[in-house]
C-alpha positions as CSV (number, residue, x, y, z in Angstrom):
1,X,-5.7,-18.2,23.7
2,X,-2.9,-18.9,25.7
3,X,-1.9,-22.4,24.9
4,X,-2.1,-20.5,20.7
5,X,0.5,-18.0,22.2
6,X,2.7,-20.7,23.5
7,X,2.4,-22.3,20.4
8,X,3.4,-19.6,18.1
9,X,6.4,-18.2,20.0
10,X,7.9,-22.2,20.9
11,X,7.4,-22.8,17.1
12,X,9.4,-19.4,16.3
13,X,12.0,-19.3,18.6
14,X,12.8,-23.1,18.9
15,X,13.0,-22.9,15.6
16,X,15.5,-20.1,15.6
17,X,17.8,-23.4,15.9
18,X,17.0,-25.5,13.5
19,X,18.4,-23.7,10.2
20,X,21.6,-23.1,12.7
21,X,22.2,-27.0,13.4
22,X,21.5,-27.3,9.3
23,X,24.4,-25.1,8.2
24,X,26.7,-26.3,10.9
25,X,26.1,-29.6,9.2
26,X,26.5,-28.6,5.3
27,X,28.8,-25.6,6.0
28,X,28.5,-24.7,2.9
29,X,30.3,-21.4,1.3
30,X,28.6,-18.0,0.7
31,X,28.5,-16.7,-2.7
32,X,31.4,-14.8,-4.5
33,X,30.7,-11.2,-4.9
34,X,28.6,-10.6,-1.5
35,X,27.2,-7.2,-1.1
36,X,26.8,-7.3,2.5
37,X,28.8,-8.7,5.0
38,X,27.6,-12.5,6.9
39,X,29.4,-14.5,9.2
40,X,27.7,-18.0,9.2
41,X,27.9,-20.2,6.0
42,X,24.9,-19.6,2.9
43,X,23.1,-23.2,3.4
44,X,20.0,-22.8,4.4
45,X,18.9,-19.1,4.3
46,X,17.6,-18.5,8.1
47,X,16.0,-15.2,6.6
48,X,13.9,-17.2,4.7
49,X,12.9,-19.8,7.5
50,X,12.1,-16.8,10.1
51,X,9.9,-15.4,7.0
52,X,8.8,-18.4,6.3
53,X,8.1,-19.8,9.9
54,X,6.8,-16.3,11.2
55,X,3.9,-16.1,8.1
56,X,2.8,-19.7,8.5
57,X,2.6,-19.6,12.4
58,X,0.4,-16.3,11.9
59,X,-1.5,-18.8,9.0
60,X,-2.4,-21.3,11.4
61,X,-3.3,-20.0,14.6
62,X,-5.7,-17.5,12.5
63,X,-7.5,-20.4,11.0
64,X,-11.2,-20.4,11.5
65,X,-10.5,-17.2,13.9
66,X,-10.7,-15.1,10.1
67,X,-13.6,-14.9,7.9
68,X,-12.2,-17.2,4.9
69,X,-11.7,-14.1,2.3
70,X,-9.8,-12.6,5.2
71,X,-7.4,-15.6,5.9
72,X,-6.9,-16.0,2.6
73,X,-5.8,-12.6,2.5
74,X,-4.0,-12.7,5.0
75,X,-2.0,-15.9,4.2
76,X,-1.2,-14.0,0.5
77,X,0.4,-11.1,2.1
78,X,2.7,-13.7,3.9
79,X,3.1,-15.2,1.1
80,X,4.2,-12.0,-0.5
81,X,6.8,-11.3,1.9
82,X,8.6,-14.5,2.1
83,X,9.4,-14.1,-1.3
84,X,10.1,-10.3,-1.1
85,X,12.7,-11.8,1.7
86,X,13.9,-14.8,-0.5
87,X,14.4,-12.4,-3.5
88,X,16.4,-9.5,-1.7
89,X,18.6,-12.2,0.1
90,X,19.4,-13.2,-3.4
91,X,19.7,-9.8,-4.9
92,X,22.2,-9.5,-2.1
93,X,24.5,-12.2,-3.3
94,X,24.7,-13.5,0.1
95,X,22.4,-16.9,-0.6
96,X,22.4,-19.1,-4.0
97,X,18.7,-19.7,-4.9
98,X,18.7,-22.9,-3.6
99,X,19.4,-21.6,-0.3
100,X,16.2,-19.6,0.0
101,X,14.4,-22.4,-1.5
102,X,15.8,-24.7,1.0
103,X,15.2,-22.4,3.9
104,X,11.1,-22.2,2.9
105,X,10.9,-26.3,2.8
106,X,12.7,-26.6,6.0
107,X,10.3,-24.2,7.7
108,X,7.2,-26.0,6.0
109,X,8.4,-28.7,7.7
110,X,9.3,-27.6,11.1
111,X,6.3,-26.2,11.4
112,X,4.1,-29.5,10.1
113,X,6.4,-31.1,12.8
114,X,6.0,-28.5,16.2
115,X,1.8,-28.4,14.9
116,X,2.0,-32.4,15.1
117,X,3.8,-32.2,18.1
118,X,1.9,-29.4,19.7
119,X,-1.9,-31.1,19.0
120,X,-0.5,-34.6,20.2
121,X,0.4,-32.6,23.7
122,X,-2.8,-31.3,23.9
123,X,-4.8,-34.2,23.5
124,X,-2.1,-36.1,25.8
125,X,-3.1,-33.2,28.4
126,X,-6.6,-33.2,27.7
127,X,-6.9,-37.0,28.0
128,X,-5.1,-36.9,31.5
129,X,-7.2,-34.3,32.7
């Protein structure tokens, strides 16, 4: 239980960085027409990788915890709300679609990458132990 906690908040807040570093990088303009007010630059949406990051972590560590109609559930409602996040940053005019878009891959693959990393630690620590 603990080492799932660890996992979930290092794979949320580490990742905290990761769109920041990306739109350092690209830099790239916000869109015309904004109806809110945002300081760093539109490429990739770190709404949608928090969303995005937040619902898979909660997909993961429930696996086989859940009954499977429940995760599945579960893992829709996530679903649901990523894209509720993705449209209304949109709706805003504060991120292009690609932005949002981007922001979901990027978080599919940071978390992929911190679940790789994470079991290869454990069995590491298990091995030596």
């Amino acid at each position: 239980m603990a080492s799932t906690l660890l996992f979930a908040s290092v794979t949320v807040l580490v990742g905290g960085l990761v769109p920041v570093a990306v739109k350092a990088i690209v830099d790239r303009p916000r869109p015309a027409g904004a109806l809110v007010d945002a300081l760093q630059s539109s490429f990739p949406s770190s709404h949608a990788f928090g969303a995005a990051t937040a619902a898979l972590v909660v997909v993961t560590v429930t696996k086989g915890c859940l009954a499977r109609a429940t995760h599945r559930w579960l893992a829709a409602v996530g679903c649901a709300l990523v894209v509720l996040v993705c449209v209304a940053r949109v709706a805003l005019a504060v991120h292009y679609i690609s932005d949002v878009t981007a922001g979901v891959c990027l978080a599919v693959v940071w978390v992929c990458v911190a679940r790789s990393l994470w079991r290869f630690l454990s069995a590491s620590s298990a091995a030596r132990a």
